[in-house]
N, C-alpha and C positions, 0 to 999 in steps of 0.2 A: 504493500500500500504506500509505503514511504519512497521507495524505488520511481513510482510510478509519477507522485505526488512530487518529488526534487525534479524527473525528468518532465514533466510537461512545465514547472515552474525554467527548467534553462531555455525549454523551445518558446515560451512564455517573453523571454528575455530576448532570445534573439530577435524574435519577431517585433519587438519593442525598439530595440535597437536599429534592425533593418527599415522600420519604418522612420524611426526619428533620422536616418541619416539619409533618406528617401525626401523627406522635407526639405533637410538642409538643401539638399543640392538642388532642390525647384528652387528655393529660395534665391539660393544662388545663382542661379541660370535666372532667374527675375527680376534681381537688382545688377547683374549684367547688361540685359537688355535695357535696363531704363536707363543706366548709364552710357550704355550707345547710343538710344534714341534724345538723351538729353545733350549730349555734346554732337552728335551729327547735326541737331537743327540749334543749336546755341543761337549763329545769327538769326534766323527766322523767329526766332521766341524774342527776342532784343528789338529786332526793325519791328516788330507788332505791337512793339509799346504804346501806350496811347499815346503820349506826347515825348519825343524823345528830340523833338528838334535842335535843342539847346546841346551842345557839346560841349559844355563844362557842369551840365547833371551830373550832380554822382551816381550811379547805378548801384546800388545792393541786389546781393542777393542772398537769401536764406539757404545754407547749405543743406539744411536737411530737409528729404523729399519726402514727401508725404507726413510729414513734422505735426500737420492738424487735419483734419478731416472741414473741408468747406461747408458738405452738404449739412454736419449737425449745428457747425458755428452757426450758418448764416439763417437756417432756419430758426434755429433756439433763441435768436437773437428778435427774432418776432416778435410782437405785443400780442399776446393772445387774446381774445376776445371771446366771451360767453358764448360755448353753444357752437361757436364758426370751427374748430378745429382747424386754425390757420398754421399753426407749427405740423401736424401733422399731415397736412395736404400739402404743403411747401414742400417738406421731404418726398411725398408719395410724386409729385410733380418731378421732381429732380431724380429720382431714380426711374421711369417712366421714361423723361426723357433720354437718358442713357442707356435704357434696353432696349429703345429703338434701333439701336445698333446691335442687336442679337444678345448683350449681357445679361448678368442675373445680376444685378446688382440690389442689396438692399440693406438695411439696417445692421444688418451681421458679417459686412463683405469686410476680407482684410486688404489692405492696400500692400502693396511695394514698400517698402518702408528703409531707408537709405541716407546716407554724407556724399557733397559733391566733397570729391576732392578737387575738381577743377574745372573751368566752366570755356573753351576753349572759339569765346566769339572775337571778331574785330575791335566790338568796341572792349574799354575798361570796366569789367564790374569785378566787383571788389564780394567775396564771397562772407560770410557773416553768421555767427553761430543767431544772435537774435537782433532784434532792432535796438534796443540799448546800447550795442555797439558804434550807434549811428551819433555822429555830431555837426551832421552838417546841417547848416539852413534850410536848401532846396534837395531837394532829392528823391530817385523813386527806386521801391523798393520791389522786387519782385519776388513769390517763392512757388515751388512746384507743391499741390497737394495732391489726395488723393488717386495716385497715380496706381496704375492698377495692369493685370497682363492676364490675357484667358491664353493659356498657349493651344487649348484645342480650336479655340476662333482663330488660331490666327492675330490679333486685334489688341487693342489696348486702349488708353487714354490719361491725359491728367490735365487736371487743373490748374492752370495758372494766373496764379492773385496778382494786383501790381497795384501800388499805392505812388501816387505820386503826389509831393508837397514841393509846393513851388508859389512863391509869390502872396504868401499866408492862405493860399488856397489849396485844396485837400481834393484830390481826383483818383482817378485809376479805372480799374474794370475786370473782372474777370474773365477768361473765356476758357473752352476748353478744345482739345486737339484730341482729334482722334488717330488713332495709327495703325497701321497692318502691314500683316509680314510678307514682301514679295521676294522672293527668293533670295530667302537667309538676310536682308536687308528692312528695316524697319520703316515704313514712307509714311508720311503727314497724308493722308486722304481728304481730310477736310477739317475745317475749328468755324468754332461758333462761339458769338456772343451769350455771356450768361447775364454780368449788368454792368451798368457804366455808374459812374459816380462823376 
């Protein structure tokens, strides 16, 4: 009985093991990809700025990818009102609109979760653990969230927030980029407006 009870406890163990390192390595293979797909289109995330005309803006960026989740920020940040279930329809909206793309995205989905170590565009941005780091006057800040990879779609997406201060005035926008895999190469298919400030 003990025989019996030790050996299904070691195959117990492997198979714990064989799974936990079955993880790792999607894991791995998925903060890979987001760190290809975020330094291939570095320019193209930078010239999409909302106002980037000025060339002595300082650029930040938040090193860490998927650091906050947009879709619970921006809804939580809602005023609720009696009866409307406005924070919960803002979410259910926001992931709706993402599984138009074939995802299952929803309340329980885990993101990509990652540090640029380097952000390889023309222009200067200055990478940034948080904004407390920031001391300049005017400047816009930008960071990647919710960034997410289905490797059976194919497909992907993230979120990118961009705060711009300039001129004692407060702007930015979010939008987001959708991506998919064309042979072994990662391509921008399309991005959309989320809001503008």
């Amino acid at each position: 009985m003990k025989t019996s009870m030790i050996k299904s406890f070691k195959n117990l163990s492997v198979l714990f093991i064989l799974c936990f390192f079955a993880g790792c390595s999607d894991n791995n293979e998925r903060k890979e990809i987001g760190e290809n797909i975020i330094n291939d289109n570095a320019d193209l995330f930078v010239s999409n700025l909302y106002t980037i005309s000025p060339e002595n803006t300082q650029i930040f960026l938040i090193k860490k990818v998927s650091g906050g989740d947009f879709i619970d920020e921006h809804c939580d940040s809602i005023v609720e009102m009696e009866g409307l279930n406005l924070v919960e329809n803002c979410k259910k909206e926001l992931y709706e609109f993402l599984n138009k793309e074939g995802f299952d995205i929803n309340e329980n989905t885990k993101y990509v979760s990652f540090d640029l170590e380097k952000f390889p565009s023309k222009r200067t941005v200055k990478l940034i653990v948080d904004e407390q780091e920031i001391r300049e006057k005017e400047y816009i800040e930008v960071s990647f969230s919710n960034f997410y990879i289905d490797n059976k779609l194919e497909k992907g997406f993230v979120i990118v927030r961009e705060s711009n201060l300039s001129n004692g005035r407060y702007g930015g926008k979010v939008e987001i980029y959708f991506f998919e895999n064309k042979g072994n190469r990662w391509k921008l298919y399309k991005n959309e407006m989320l809001l503008t400030a």
